[in-house]
N, C-alpha and C positions, 0 to 999 in steps of 0.2 A: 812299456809300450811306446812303439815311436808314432809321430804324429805325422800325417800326410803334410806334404809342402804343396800349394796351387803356386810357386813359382816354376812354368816350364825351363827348362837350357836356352840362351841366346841362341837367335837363328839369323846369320851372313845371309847375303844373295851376293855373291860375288859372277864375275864374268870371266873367268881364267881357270884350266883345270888344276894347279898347283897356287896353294895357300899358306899363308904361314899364320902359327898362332902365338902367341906368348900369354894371353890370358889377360892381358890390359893393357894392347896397344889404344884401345880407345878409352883409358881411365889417364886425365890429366898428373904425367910425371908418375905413373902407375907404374913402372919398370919391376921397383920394389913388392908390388904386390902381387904380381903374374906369377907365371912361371916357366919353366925354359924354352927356348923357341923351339918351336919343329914343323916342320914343313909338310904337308898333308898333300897327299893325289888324290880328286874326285875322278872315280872311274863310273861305268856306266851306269849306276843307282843315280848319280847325277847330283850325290851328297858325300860327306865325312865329315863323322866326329872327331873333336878332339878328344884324347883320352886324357888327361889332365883335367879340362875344364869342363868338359859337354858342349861345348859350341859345339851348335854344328854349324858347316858352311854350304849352302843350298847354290847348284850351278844355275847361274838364269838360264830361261829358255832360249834364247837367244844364243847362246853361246854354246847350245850343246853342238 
């Protein structure tokens, strides 16, 4: 039986429709731990997940 996890996926507020992610650009010297970049389009949901890590990246309001 697997056990539920109460941690959700990290959630971005970025201001740009195009994002990149590697999975630890914000983990000190983290390179090694991520994983490969790729470059995401938030279209009109005004979000995208990453499929590697679950981030998602949330567009501010501002910027839609």
């Amino acid at each position: 039986m697997t056990q539920p996890t109460d941690t959700a996926p990290e959630t971005v507020i970025v201001h740009t429709h195009r994002v990149k992610c590697d999975g630890a650009s914000d983990v000190r010297g983290g390179a090694a731990l991520g994983h490969p970049r790729v470059w995401l389009e938030i279209d009109e949901k005004g979000y995208v997940d990453c499929g590697y890590c679950d981030r998602r990246f949330v567009l501010d309001g501002a910027a839609h």
